[in-house]
Structures are given as C-alpha cells and as structure tokens.
C-alpha positions in Angstrom: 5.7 0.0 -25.1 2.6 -0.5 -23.0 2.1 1.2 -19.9 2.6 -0.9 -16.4 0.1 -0.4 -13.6 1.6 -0.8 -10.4 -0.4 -1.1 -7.3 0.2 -0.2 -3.7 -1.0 -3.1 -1.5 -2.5 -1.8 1.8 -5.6 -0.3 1.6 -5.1 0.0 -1.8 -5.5 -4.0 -3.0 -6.5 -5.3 0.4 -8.8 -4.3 3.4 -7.5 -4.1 6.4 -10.9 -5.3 8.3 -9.1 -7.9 10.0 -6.7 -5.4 11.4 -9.2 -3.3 13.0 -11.1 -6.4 14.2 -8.1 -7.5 16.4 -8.2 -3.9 17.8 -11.6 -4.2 18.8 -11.0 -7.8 20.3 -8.3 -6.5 22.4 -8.9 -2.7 23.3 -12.6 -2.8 22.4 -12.8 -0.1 19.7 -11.8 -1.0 15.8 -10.9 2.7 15.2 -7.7 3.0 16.6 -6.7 0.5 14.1 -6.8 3.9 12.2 -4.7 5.9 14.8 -1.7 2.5 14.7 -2.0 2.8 10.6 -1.2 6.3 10.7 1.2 6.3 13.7 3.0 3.6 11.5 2.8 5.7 8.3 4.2 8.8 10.8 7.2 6.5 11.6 7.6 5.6 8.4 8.1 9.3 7.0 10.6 10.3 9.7 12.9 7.2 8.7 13.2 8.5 5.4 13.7 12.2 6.4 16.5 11.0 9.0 17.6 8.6 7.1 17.2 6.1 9.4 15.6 3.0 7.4 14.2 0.4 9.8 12.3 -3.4 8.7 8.4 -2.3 8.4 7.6 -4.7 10.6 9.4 -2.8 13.7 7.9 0.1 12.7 4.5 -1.6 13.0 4.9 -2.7 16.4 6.3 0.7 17.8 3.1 1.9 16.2 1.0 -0.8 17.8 3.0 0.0 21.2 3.0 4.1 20.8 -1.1 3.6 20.2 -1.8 1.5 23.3 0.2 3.5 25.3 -1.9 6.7 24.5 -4.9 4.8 26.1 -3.1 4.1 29.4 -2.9 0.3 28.2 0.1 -1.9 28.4 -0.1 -5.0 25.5 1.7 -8.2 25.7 4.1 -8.5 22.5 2.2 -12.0 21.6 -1.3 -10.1 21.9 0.2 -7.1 19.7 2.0 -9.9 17.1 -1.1 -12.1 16.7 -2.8 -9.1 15.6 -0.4 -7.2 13.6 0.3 -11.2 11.9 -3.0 -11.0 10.6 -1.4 -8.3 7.9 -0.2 -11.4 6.1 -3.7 -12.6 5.3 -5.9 -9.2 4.6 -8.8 -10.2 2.1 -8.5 -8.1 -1.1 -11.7 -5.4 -1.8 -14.6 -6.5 -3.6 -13.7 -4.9 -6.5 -10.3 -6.0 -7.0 -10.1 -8.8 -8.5 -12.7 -8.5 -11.2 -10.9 -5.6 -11.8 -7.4 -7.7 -12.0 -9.1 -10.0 -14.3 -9.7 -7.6 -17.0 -6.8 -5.7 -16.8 -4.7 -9.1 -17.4 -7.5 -9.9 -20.1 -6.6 -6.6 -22.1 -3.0 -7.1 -21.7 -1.8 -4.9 -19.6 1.3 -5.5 -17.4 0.7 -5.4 -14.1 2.8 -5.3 -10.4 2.9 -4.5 -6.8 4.7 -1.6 -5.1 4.7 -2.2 -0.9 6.3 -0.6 2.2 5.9 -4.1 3.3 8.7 -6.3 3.5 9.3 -8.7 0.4 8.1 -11.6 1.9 5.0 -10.2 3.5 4.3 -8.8 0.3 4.7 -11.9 -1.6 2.4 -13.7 1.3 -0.4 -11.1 1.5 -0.9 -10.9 -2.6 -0.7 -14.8 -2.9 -3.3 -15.4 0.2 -5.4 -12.9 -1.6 -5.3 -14.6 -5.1 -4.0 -11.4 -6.9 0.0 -12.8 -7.6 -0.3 -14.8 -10.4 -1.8 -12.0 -12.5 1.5 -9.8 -11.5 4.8 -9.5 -13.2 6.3 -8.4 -10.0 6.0 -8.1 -6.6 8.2 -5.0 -5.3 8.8 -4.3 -1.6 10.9 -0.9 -0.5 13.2 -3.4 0.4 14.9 -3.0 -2.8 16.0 0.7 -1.5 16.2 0.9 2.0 14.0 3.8 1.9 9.8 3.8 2.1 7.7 5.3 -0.3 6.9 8.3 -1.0 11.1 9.0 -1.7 11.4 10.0 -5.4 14.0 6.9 -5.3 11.6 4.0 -4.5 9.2 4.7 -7.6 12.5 5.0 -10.0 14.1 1.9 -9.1 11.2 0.0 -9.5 10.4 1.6 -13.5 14.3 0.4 -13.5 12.7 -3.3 -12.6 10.1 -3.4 -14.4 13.1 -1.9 -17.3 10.5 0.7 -18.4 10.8 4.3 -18.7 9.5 6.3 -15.5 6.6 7.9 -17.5 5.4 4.6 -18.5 4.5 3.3 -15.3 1.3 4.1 -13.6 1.2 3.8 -9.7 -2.2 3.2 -7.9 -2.8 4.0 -4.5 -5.6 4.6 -2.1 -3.3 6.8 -0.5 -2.8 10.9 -1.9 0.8 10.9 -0.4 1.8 7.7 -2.7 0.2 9.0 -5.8 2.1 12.5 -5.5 5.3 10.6 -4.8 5.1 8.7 -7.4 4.1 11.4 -9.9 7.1 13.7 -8.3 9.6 10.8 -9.5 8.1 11.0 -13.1 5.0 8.2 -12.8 1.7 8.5 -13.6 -0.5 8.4 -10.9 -4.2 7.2 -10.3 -6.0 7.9 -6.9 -8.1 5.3 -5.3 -11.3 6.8 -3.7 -11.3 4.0 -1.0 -13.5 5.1 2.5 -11.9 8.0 4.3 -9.3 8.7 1.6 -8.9 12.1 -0.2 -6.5 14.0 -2.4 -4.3 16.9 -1.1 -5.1 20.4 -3.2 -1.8 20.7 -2.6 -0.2 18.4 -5.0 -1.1 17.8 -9.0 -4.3 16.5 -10.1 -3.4 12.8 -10.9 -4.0 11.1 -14.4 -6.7 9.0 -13.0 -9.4 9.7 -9.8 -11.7 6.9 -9.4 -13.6 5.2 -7.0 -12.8 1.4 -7.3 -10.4 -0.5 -9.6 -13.6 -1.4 -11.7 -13.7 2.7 -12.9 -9.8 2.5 -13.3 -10.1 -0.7 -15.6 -12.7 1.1 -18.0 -10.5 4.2 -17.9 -7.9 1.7 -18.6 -9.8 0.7 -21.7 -10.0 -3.1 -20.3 
C-alpha cells in the first residue's frame, strides 16, 4: 500500500503575501498580518481545549478584530472581509507545484488537510492550480474539531481508507507535524520563512526546506 502525503494548505501550499498586503493597505504595516495569523491560531486552540468548535471563518475575524483593537484602531467589517476574502485566492509557493508535478508523476497519492472550511479549501487549492493532482480535499469540517486534535488526523487516514502510519502530513507549521505524528502519522516539517521545530516534540520523518527536497526524499 503506498504511502499518502497529505498537505496542510496555509503557509504550507500557499503564501499568504496577499494577506499581509491588505494589512499594510489598511493599517500601514504588513506584519501584523503575523500577529492576526497567530491570534487566529490562538483561538483556534482554545476551541478545541473548551470544546467549543466555531466556523474558521469567525475565528478569523475575531482575530482580525482582537488585532486592530490592540493598535487603538476600529475596522469596518467590509474593510476586515475584503481582506480576510483574499484567503480564498492566496498564490501557491514557488516551489509547489513543480514539486506537485513530480510527486503525481511518481505515483504517489496525494491530499489536503485544512482548518479552513470545505469550501474555502476547495476554492483556495483550485485558484492555485494544485486540486486536480489531489485525491482529496479535507477540511476539519469533517470533525468539528481543528487540528492539531489526535482526532482530525485519524478520521482523515479513515478517508483516505488507509492505515494511520501510512499517511504522511506536511506542514510548515511544528504544532501540525507533532499532531499529526501524536495520532500515528508520519510527519514532514516545512522549513518555510520564520518557521521552526519545537525540541519539545519528536524529530519528524522528514525536515526540509521546500516541497522540491521533500519530493527527492520522496524518491519522485
């Protein structure tokens, strides 16, 4: 049975450049894009632990809301929606997909694994060209939980009807890699600008620095 290798969207797949471009057209500096992404992933982690699952897309705009607010600015929901709508059309990385390409050459099965909702997910990977070479496209949806809960990474090995072990989950992101690798996955890291492991969790199968490195490691 071959391996799957299932790839986290945001960040991960696709750059969020237009993101922090809005936040620079609106509150003149690009980096609290950085502060929102995290204030969102913040959000996101408490829902789980409280068990209080919300849409994504809430969550985002509290974020987008908590992060003006800690600059003293008030945002008109239409201003905060026209950037956070950009989300939907985020360009992939350079390296993604040539990367894509060979993977799909070598035959090996690929998906998508998102906090995002199903049809955001669906939008952003087909805008970006990458859906047709995936089996599936999974959004969190499917659980009522975000990642990294043990349960998100099982019930999609249970979609993709392969054993746990034989999925591999590729994130930019150390928190999605360990989650995944706590449920039973393999995990690669993503060495994408500003990202890092934790020495806290397990060294994951893979570290590499674009998808080109994972695609050789691959054997594609």
């Amino acid at each position: 049975m071959h391996r799957v290798v299932v790839f986290d969207v945001n960040e991960t797949l696709l750059d969020l450049a237009p993101i922090r471009r809005g936040f620079a057209e609106l509150f003149g500096d690009e980096r609290l894009a950085g502060d929102w992404f995290r204030t969102l992933l913040q959000l996101s982690f408490v829902s789980v632990i409280v068990e209080d699952h919300r849409p994504f897309t809430e969550l985002a705009a509290a974020a987008f809301d908590m992060t003006a607010q800690r600059i003293d600015r008030s945002v008109d929901p239409a201003e905060r929606d026209a950037v956070l709508g950009r989300i939907r059309e985020l360009p992939p990385h350079p390296d993604v997909l040539p990367a894509i390409e060979r993977l799909a050459a070598a035959g090996i099965p690929m998906a998508a694994l998102t906090n995002s909702p199903q049809a955001t997910a669906e939008a952003q990977l087909t805008n970006a060209g990458i859906a047709p070479f995936l089996s599936h496209i999974m959004s969190v949806d499917l659980v009522g939980r975000f990642k990294p809960h043990p349960s998100v990474y099982r019930t999609a090995a249970a979609r993709l009807a392969i054993p746990i072990d034989h999925m591999v989950m590729v994130a930019a992101h150390d928190w999605d890699v360990a989650g995944a690798m706590h449920a039973g996955a393999a995990g690669a890291f993503v060495a994408r600008p500003g990202q890092v492991l934790s020495p806290l969790q397990p060294e994951p199968a893979f570290v590499v620095a674009d998808l080109g490195q994972l695609a050789d490691a691959l054997g594609a």
